[in-house]
N, C-alpha and C positions, 0 to 999 in steps of 0.2 A: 504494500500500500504506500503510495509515494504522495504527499502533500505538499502541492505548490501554494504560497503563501503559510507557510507553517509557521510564522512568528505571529501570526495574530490572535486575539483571545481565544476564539471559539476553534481557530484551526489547530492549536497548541492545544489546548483539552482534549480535542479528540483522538490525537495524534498522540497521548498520553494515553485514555482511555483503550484505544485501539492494539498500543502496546503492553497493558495490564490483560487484555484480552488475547492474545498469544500471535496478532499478528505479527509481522516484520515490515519495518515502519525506515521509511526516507521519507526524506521534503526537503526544500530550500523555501530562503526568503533571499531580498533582497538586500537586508543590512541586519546586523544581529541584533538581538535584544532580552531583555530580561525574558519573555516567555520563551526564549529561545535557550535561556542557560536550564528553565525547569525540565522544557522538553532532552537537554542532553542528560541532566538529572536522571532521567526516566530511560535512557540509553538505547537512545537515539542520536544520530550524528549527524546535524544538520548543513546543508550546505549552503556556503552563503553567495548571493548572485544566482541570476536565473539561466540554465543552458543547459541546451537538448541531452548533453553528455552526462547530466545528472541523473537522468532516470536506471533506471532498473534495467538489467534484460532479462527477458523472459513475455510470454503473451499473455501471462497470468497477474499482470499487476495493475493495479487499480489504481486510478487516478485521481485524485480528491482535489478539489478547489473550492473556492469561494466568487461571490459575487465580485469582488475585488480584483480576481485574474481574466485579463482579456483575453478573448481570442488567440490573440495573434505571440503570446507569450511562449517564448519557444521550447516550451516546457510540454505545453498544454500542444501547441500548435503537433510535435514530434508524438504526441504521445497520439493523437486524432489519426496522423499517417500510419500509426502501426497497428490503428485499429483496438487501441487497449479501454478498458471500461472506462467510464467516466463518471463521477460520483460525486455532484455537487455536495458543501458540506450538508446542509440541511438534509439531505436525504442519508448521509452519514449517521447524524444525528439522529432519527428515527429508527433509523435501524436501531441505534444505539439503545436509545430510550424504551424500545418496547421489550428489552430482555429483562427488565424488572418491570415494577408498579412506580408511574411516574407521575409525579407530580412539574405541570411544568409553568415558567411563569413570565407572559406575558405584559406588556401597556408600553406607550410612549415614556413616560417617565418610571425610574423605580424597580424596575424588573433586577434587575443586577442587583440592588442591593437585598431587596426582598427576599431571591433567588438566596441571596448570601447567608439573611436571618435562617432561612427553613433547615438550611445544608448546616448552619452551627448549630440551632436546635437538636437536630437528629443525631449531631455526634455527642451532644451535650449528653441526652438522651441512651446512649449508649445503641443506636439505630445503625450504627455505620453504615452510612449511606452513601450511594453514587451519586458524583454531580460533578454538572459541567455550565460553569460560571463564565461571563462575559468578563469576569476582571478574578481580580486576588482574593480571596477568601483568609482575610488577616488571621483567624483561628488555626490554620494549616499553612499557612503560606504557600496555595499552590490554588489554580483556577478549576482543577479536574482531580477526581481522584476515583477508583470500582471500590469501593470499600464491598463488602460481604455480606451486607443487609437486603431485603425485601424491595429497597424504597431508592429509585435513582432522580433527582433534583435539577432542572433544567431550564435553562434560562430559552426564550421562546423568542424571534426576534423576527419582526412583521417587517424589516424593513426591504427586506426581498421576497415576503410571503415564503419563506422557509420552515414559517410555524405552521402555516396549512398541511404541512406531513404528519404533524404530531397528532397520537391518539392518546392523549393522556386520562388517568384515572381523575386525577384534579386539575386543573387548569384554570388557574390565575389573572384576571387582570386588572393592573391596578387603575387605569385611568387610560385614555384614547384621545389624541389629539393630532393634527397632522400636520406629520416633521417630513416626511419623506416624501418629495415633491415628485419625483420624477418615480417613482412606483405608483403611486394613488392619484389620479386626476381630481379627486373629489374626497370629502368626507363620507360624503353617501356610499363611495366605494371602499376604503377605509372599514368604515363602522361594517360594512357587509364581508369583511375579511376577518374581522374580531367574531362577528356572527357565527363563522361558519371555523373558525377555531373553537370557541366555545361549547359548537354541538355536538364537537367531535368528543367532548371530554365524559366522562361517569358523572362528575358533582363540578358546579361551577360557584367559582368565590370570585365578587365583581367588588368594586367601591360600591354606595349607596347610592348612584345617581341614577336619575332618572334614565339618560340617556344608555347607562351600560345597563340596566335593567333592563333594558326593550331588547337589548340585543343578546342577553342570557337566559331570559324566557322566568314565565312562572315560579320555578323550583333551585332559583340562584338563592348561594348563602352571601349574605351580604356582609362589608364591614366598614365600620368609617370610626374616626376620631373624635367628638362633640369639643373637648376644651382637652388642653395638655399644658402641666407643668414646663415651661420653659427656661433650662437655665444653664450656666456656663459649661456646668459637668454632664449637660445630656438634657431628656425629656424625663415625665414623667405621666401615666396614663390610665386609666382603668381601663379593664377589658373582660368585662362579663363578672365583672364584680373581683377582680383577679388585680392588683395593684403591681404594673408593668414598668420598668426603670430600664432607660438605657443612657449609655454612656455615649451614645451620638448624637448630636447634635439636630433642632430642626423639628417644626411641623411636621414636615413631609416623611422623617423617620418615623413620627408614631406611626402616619400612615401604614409606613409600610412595614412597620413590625403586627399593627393589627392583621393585615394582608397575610402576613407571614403565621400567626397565630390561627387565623382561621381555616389557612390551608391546612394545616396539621392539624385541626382539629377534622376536619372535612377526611383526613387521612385516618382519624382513630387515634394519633397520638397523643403522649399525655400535655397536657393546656397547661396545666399549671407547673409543670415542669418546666417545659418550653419556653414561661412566662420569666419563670425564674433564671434560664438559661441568657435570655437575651439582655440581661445584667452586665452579660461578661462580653457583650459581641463588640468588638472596634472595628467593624466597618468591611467595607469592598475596599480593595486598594482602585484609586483615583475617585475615590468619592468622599468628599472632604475629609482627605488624607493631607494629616501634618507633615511637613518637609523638613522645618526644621525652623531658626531664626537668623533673620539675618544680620550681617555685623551690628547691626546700631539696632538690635532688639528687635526687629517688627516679627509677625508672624507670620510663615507660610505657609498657605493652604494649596494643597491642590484640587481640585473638583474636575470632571470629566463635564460638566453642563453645556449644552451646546444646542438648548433650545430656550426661548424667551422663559417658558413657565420654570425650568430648570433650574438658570440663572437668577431668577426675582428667591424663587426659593432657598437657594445656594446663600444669597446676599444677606435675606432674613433671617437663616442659622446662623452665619458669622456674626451678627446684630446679638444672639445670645451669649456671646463669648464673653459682651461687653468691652471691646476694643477703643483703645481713641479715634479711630478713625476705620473706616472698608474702604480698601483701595481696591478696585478690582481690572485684573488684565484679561484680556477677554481676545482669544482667537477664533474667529468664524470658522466652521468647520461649514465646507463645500459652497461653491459659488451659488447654486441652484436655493439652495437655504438661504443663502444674505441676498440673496434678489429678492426674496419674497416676502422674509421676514423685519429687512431690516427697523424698518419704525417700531417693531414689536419688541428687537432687542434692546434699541435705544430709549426705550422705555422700562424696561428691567434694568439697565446698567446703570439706569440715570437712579436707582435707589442706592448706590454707594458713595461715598462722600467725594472718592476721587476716580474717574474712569482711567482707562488706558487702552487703547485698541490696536493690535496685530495684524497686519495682514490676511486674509483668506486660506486656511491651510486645505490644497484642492481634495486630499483623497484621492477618488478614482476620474474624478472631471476635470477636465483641461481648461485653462482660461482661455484661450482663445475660441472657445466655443461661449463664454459668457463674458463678448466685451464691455467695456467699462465698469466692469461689476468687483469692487474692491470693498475690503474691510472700512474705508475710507464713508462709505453711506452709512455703516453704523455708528462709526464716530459722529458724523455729524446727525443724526438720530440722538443720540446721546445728547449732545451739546444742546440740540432744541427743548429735550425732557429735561435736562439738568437743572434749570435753575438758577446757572450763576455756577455752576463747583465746575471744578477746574476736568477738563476732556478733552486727553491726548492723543494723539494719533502718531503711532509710532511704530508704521510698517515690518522692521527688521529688531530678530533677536539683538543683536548689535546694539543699538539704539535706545530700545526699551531695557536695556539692563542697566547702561551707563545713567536713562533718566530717573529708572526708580532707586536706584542704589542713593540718588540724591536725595530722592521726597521721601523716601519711607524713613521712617523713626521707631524708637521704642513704643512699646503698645498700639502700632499700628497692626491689623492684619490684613496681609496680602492675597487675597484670592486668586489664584489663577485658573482661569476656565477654559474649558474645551477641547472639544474630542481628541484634536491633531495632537501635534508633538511639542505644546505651549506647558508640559509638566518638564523637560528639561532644562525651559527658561529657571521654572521656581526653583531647579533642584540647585541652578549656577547664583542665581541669590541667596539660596538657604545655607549663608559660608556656615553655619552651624547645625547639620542635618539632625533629624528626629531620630532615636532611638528604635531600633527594630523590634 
């Protein structure tokens, strides 16, 4: 089984999973990376750079990619001439997931971390569970792992309709909103993709809203948060009469630890356990993950946020830290998204005291297919929601390091947001990293 694109979250878990499972596992990526040192962990020898000479020989080897690898990637392209299977990951993933009872979990925001709460529960729990995470699962330090239990844990990702594979026993979603422009032409299409993930499931656990109700039907278990203790060291929440404490940060986490509580119960596991376990959870890695501080004291966050509601939510848990100031850096992830969204982000960005905007980090889309479309419209987005507070526009890594290394202070914290590769900005500020 050869995996092109093997450095990214979902292709690295499986390419783990896959090798706990007694395949024999190659891939390449492009440039090395932390999921790349877990997957050699897992013993695997990954090759870095993409070329036809990497694959396998034999007519028996399977070819696994992602939404991510083009056609024309001469990985992909060599393997199509020699006639070798083809196995986008999503369908990897099903396969995957229907060899236990799976709970999988779904929405625009939330899924990752949610995914993360259920997957610590269950080892809390003593469930040893399989699961395969969009990000780090800080409890294990690793995004994938076959543990020996009943129960495999799956993060569901609608942005290529790859979740439409899953037949899960529980299936999760936290919330539906639309981020993925160039998949969905519509809400109406959208919401009818959640639909038909939903009916595929045994028991379905939605938020309370009216909207995901219509689209889970009747016999949905619901969950939502009324009021939560908010403060520096975490939330705090009731949940069925059950008094919930987490050490992360954020509205949006009780959410999604209620999410996380209801899936497991939806599963038979024990509630009050679970309740008690998520005490101890710190988080998905890149979801307001500390970095460390930087020389003149500020703090560094990083958050993976990289949609309006994300960002406004990201902004208002650092608000509980009680900071002097939220400076937030914010890198557009994909052009198609800052064309669309821009006035929406510069209206979340504009709730930090100080903004900072990055350039566009493209992913898999080319700028010259989205001309004049630069990080530069969210800035000035920003600048009009602002206020008056000060909104930088500072294209290049380069540039925005030498301006923040100026403005940040003690008890300032620094957010840095989104999807692209704006977490090694924070990590060259954090001259003082966080503790492992």
């Amino acid at each position: 089984m050869h995996f092109i694109g093997l450095g990214g979250a979902g292709m690295s878990g499986l390419a783990v999973v896959a090798r706990a499972l007694g395949a024999q596992v190659t891939g390449s990526d492009r440039a090395d990376s932390a999921y790349l040192a877990r997957v050699r962990a897992a013993g695997v020898a990954p090759a870095i750079g993409h070329d036809a000479a990497h694959l396998p020989v034999g007519d028996d080897v399977e070819v696994v990619v992602s939404t991510a690898i083009p056609p024309h990637n001469p990985e992909r392209a060599a393997a199509r001439r020699r006639g070798l299977r083809e196995l986008h990951r999503g369908e990897l993933l099903a396969e995957v997931a229907a060899q236990k009872r799976c709970i999988a979990v779904a929405g625009t925001h939330g899924k990752t971390t949610t995914t993360s709460m259920i997957a610590h529960a269950l080892v809390a729990l003593g469930a040893a569970p399989a699961y395969l995470i969009g990000g780090e699962l800080r409890t294990t330090a690793t995004n994938a792992a076959w543990g020996g239990g009943e129960w495999v844990v799956v993060e569901a990702d609608e942005s290529d309709r790859s979740f439409l594979r899953l037949t899960p026993e529980v299936a999760v979603v936290t919330n539906v909103e639309l981020d993925h422009h160039t998949t969905y032409a519509s809400r109406a299409e959208l919401d009818a993709a959640f639909a038909e993930f939903l009916q595929a499931a045994g028991r379905r656990v939605v938020w309370d809203r009216p909207e995901l109700l219509d689209l889970a039907g009747p016999e949905a278990i619901v969950f939502d948060v009324r009021e939560a203790d908010l403060r520096p060291d975490g939330a705090r929440f009731a949940f069925d009469g059950l008094d919930v404490r987490l050490a992360v940060p954020g509205f949006h986490n009780a959410l999604n630890a209620a999410a996380a509580l209801s899936a497991l119960r939806a599963a038979g596991q024990d509630v009050a356990g679970a309740a008690a376990a998520l005490a101890s959870f710190r988080g998905a890695g890149r979801r307001f993950e500390v970095l460390g501080r930087t020389a003149g004291g500020a703090l560094v966050v990083d958050d993976y946020a990289h949609h309006p509601t994300e960002v406004a939510a990201t902004i208002a848990a650092a608000r509980t830290l009680a900071p002097r100031r939220v400076i937030a850096l914010f890198q557009p992830h994909l052009y198609s998204r800052t064309r669309l969204l821009a006035r929406e982000f510069g209206a979340a960005l504009a709730r930090a005291d100080v903004i900072a905007v990055l350039d566009v980090y493209p992913a898999r889309e080319r700028a010259e297919d989205f001309p004049g479309v630069s990080g530069l419209a969210i800035a000035e987005a920003a600048a009009d929601a602002a206020d008056g507070r000060p909104v930088l526009w500072l294209p290049g890594f380069d540039d925005a390091q030498r301006a923040l290394e100026r403005l940040l202070a003690a008890d300032d914290l620094l957010l840095v947001l989104g999807a692209g590769d704006v977490d090694g900005l924070g990590r060259r500020l954090a001259a003082r990293p966080a503790a492992r």
